[in-house]
C-alpha positions as CSV (number, residue, x, y, z in Angstrom):
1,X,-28.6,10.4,18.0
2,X,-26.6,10.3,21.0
3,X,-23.7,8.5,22.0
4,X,-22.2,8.4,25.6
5,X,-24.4,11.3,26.6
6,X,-23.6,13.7,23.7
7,X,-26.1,14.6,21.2
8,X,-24.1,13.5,17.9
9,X,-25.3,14.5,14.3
10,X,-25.6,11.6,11.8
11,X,-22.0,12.6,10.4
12,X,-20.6,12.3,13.8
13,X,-22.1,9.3,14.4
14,X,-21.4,7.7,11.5
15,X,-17.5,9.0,11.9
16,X,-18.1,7.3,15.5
17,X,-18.6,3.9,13.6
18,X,-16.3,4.1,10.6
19,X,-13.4,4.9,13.5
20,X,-14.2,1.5,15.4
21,X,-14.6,-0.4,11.7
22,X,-10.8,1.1,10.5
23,X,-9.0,0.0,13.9
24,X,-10.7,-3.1,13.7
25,X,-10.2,-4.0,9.9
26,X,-6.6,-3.3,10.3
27,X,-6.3,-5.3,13.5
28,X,-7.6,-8.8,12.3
29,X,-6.6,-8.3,8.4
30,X,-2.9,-9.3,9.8
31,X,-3.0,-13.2,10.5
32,X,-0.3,-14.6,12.5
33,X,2.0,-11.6,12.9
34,X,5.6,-11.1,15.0
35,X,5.9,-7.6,16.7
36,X,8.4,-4.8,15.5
37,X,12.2,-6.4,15.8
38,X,14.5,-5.3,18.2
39,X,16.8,-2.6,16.7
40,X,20.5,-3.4,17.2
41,X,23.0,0.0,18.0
42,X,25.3,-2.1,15.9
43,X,26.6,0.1,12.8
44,X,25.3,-1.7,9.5
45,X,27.7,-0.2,7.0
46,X,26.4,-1.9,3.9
47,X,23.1,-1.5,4.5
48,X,23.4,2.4,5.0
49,X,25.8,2.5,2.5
50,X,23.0,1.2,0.3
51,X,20.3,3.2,1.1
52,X,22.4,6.4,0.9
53,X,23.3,5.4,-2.8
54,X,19.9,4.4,-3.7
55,X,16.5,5.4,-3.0
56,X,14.4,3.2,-1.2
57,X,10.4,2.8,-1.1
58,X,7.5,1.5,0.3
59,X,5.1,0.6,-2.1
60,X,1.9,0.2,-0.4
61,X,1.8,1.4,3.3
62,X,-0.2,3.5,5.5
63,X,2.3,4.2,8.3
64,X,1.7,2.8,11.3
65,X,-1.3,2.7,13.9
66,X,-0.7,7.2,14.0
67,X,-0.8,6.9,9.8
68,X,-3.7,8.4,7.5
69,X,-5.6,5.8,8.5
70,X,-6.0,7.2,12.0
71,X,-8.8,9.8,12.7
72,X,-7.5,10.3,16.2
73,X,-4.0,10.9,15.6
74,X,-3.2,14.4,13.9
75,X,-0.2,14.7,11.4
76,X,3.0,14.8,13.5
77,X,6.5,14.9,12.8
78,X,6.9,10.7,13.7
79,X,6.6,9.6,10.4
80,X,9.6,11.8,9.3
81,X,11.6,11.0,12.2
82,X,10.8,7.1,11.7
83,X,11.8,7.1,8.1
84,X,15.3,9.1,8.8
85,X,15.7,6.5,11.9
86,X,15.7,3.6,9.6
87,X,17.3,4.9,6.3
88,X,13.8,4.6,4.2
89,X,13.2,7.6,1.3
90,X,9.9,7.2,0.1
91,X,6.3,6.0,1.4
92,X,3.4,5.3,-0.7
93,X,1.4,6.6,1.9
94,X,-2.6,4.7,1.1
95,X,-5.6,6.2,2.8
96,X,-8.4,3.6,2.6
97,X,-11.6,5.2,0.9
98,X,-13.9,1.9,2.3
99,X,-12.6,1.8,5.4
100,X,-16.0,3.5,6.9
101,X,-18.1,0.4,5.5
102,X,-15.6,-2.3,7.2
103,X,-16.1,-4.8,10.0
104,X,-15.8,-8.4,10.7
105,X,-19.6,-10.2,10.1
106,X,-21.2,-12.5,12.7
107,X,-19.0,-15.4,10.7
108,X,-15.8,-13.4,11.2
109,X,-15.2,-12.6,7.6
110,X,-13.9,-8.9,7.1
111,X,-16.1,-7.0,4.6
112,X,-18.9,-4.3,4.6
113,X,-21.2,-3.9,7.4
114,X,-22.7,-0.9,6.9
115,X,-23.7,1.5,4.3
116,X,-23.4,5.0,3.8
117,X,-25.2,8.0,2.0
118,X,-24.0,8.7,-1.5
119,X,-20.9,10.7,-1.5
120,X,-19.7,10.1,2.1
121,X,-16.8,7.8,0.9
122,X,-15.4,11.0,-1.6
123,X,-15.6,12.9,1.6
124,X,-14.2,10.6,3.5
125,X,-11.3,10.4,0.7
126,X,-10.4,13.9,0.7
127,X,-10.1,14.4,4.3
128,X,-7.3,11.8,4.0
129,X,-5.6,14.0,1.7
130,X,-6.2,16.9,3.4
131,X,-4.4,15.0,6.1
132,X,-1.2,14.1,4.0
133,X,-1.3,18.2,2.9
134,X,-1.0,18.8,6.3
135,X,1.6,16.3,7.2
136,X,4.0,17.8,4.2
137,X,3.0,21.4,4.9
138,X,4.1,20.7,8.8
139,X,5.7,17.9,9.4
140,X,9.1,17.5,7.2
141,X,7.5,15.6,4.6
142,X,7.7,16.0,0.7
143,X,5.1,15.1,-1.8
144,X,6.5,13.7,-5.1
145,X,5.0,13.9,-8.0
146,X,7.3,13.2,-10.5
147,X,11.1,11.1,-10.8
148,X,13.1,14.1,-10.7
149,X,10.8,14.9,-7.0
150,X,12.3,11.2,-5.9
151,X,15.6,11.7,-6.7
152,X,15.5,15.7,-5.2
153,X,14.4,14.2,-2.0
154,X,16.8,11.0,-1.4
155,X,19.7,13.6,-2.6
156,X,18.4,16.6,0.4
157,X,18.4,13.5,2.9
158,X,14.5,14.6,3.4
159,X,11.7,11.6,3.6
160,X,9.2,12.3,1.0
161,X,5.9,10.4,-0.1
162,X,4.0,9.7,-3.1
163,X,-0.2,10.0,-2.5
164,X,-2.2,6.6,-2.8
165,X,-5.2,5.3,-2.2
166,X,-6.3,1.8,-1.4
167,X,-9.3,1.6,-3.8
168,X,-11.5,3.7,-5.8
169,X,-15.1,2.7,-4.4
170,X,-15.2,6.7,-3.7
171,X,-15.3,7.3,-7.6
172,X,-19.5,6.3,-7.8
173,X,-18.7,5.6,-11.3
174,X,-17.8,9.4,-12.1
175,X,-14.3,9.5,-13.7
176,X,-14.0,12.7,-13.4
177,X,-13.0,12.2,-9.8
178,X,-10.3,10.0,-10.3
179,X,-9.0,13.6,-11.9
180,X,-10.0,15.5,-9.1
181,X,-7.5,12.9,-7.0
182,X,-5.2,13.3,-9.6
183,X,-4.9,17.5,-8.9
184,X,-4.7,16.7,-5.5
185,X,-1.3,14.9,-5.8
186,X,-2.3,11.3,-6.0
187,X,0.1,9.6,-8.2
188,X,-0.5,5.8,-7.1
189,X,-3.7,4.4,-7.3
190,X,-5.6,1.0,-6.3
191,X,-8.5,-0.1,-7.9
192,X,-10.5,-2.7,-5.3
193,X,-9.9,-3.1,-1.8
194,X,-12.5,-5.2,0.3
195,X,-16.0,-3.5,-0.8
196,X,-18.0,-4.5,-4.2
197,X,-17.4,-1.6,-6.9
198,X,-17.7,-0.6,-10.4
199,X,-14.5,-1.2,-11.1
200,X,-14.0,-5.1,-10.8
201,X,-13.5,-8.4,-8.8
202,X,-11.9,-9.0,-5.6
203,X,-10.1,-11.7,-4.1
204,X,-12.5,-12.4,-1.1
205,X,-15.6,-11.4,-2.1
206,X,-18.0,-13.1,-4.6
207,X,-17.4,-12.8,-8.3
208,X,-19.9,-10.6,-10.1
209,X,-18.6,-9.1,-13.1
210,X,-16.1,-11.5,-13.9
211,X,-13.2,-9.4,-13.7
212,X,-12.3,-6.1,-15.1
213,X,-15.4,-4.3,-15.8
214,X,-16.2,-1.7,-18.7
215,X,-15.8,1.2,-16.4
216,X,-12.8,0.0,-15.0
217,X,-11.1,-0.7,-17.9
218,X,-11.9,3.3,-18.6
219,X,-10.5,3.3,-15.6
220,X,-7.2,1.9,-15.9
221,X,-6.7,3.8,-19.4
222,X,-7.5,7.3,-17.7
223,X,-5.0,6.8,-15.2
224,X,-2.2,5.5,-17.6
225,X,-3.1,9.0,-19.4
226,X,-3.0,11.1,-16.2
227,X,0.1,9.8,-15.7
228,X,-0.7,7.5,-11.7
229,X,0.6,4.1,-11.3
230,X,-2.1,1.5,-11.2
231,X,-2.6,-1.5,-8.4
232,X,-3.7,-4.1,-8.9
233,X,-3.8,-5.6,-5.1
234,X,-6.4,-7.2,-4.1
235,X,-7.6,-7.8,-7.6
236,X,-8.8,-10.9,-8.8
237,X,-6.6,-13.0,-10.7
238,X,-8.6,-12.8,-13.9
239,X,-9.5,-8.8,-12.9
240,X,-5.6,-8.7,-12.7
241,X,-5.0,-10.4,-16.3
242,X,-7.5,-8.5,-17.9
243,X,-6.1,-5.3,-16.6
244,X,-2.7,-6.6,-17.9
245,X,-4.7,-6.7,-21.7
246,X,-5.9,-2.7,-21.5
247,X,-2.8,-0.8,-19.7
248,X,-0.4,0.9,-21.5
249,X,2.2,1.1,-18.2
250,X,3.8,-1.3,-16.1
251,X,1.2,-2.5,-13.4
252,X,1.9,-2.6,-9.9
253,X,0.7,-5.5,-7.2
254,X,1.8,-4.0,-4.6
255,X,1.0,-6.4,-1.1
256,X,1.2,-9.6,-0.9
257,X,2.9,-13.0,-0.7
258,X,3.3,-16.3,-3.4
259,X,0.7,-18.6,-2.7
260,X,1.7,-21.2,0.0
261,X,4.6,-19.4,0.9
262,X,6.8,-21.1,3.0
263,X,8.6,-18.1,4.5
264,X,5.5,-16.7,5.7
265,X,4.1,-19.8,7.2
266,X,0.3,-21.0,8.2
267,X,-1.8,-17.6,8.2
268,X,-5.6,-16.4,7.5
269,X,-4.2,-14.5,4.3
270,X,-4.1,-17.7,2.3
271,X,-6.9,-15.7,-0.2
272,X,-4.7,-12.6,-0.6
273,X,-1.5,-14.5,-1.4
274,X,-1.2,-14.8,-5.5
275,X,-0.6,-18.0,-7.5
276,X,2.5,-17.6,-9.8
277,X,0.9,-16.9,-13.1
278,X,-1.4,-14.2,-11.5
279,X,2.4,-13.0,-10.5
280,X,4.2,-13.4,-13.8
281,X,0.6,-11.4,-15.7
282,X,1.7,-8.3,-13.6
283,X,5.9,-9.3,-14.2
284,X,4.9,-9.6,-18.0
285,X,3.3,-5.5,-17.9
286,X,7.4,-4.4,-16.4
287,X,5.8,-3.9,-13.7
288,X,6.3,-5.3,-9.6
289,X,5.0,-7.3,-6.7
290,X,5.0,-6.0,-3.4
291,X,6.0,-8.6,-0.1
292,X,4.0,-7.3,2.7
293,X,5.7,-7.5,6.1
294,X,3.6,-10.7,7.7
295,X,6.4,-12.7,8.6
296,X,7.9,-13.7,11.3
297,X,11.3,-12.7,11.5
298,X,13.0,-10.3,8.7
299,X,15.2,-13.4,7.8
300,X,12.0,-15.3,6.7
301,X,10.9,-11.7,5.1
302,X,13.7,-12.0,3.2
303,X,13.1,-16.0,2.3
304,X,9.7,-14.7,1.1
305,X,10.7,-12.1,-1.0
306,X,13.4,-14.9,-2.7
307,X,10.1,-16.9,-3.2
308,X,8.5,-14.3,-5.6
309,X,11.9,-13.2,-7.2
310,X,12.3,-17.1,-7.9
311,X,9.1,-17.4,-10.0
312,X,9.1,-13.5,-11.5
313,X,12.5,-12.7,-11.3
314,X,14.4,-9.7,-9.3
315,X,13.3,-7.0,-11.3
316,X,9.8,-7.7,-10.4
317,X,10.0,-7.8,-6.7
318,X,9.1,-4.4,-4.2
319,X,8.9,-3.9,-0.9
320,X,5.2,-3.2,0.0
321,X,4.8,-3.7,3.6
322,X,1.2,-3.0,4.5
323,X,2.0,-1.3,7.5
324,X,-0.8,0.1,9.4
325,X,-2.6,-0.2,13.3
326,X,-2.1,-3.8,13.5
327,X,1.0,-6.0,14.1
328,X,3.8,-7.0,12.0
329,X,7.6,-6.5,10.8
330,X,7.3,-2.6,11.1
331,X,5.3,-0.7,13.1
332,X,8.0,2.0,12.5
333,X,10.2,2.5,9.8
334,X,13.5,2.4,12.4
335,X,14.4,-1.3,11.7
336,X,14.3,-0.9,7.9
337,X,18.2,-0.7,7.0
338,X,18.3,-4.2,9.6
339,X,15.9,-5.7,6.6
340,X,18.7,-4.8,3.9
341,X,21.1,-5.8,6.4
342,X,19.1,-9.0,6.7
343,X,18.6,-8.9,2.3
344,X,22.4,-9.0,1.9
345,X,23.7,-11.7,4.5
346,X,21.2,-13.3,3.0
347,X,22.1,-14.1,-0.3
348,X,20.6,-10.7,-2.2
349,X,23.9,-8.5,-4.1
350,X,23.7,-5.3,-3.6
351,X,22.8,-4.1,-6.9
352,X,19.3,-6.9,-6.2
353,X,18.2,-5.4,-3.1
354,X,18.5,-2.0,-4.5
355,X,16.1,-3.1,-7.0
356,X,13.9,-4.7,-4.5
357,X,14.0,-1.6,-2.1
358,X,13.3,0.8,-4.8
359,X,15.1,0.9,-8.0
360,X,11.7,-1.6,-9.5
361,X,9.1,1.2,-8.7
362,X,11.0,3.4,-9.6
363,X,11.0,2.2,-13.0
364,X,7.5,1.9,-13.2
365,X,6.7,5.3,-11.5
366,X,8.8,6.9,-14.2
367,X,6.7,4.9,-16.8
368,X,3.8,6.3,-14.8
369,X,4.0,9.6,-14.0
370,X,7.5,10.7,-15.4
């Protein structure tokens, strides 16, 4: 094959095509979107009090347009830099195992466009960790693996991030993967994304096994014995409830917005927002919902987040901004401590928004991995 004059093997062309797909899933997934807020020089002394007391996460994010989801841009010290900027301890950084497969169809609708051999999305998985090795080994970056990593790294003042991955389709129906991801570091994990698996139902695609399947129930029960926090996003709400029958741990959900959300406005992601009881299933496991960042303003961020803690309650709600290549709230992490700034002048105490910012993973990463 060749491409632009260059001979290319069938790997390189197929890396030439899953590059295009990942830009351009992550560019139209966003709906109506603002760009990155302006970040005052005003000192925001209760905000960074806040975040210095208590550790802060992202539950779902892959970290801007030079994140793991990037195969042009190496690891590099912004991510670090970024987090300190804005006050933020802890990423759960998600590579996207599917990505390769994605496009928008001649109707528009994002899903899988192409196919590849057997294997090449495991592949494809563990060069994303092998990315995020070489972002902690280089780049000022922890990897957490426990509770006791989290609260090591928010007391040295040093960013750290907890391994995810934005569904398994790379599994092929052999578990003993999922273990393999496991000894790599992975400690959050997401079952479906936007490709038909073995696992279960997603929200935009067509139902086929009616939910949770067999397999991904053995699924769900080897990760609550490994010790990884399970995700639910993008699940089906039935996949979702009967997830909530088999785990042993507090689920997570961990993008998203409440179905006809107000704060968040008209907007294409109408099928990824959740109904309330598919929210109060996951509240019921003492687990969380993530609030992605498609908003806006951070004041309506902030409206939307009140949304889900009205219907769940404020120990069920996360910060899980789906940052990525396309637009939104945060294409850096620098104007996080303005979104706690924004959380308390806008009604939130400051012992809610620490549970919102972190303290409600936390809980259920502890449940998870310890």
């Amino acid at each position: 094959m060749s491409c632009c004059g260059h001979a290319l093997t069938r790997r390189q062309w197929m890396w030439r095509s899953a590059l295009s797909s990942v830009g351009a899933m992550f560019a139209a997934c966003a709906g109506t979107r603002a760009g990155t807020p302006a970040v005052s020089e005003a000192p925001l002394t209760a905000a960074t009090a806040l975040l210095r007391e208590h550790i802060s996460i992202d539950v779902h994010t892959h970290a801007g347009p030079n994140g793991v989801t990037s195969r042009t841009a190496a690891p590099s010290d912004d991510i670090a830099r970024g987090m300190r900027a804005g006050g933020i301890a802890i990423l759960c950084l998600a590579d996207v195992p599917d990505g390769p497969l994605l496009g928008r169809n001649a109707a528009g609708v994002l899903g899988v466009v192409r196919e590849m051999p057997p294997g090449f999305l495991h592949q494809y998985h563990l060069e994303r960790i092998a990315w995020m090795d070489a972002l902690v080994a280089q780049h000022g970056i922890r990897r957490a693996l426990t509770v006791a990593d989290l609260r090591a790294a928010h007391a040295a003042g040093q960013p750290a991030i907890i391994l995810d991955t934005e569904g398994l389709d790379f599994l092929e129906k052999k578990l003993e993967r999922l273990e393999e991801s496991y000894q790599r570091g992975l400690r959050h994990m997401q079952l479906v994304h936007y490709t038909p698996n073995d696992i279960g139902d997603f929200q935009t695609g067509a139902v086929t096994h009616n939910g949770l399947t067999p397999f991904g129930a053995d699924v769900v029960r080897a990760c609550n014995r490994l010790g990884v926090v399970v995700d639910v996003a993008h699940a089906t709400a039935d996949m979702t409830k009967q997830a909530v029958r088999v785990a042993s741990k507090p689920l997570l959900l961990s993008h998203t917005a409440l179905r006809g959300s107000k704060a968040q406005g008209v907007t294409p992601l109408t099928e990824r927002q959740i109904t309330p009881d598919h929210a109060r299933a996951v509240a019921e496991t003492g687990g969380s919902i993530g609030i992605w960042h498609f908003f806006p303003t951070l004041e309506r961020y902030v409206d939307g987040l009140k949304e889900m803690a009205d219907v769940v309650g404020v120990d069920h709600v996360s910060i899980g901004t789906d940052t990525s290549s396309s637009q939104g709230l945060f294409q850096s992490y620098e104007p996080f401590r303005h979104l706690v700034d924004a959380m308390l002048r806008g009604g939130f105490t400051a012992a809610d928004a620490a549970k919102v910012v972190g303290g409600n993973y936390l809980r259920i990463f502890g449940a998870s991995a310890g």
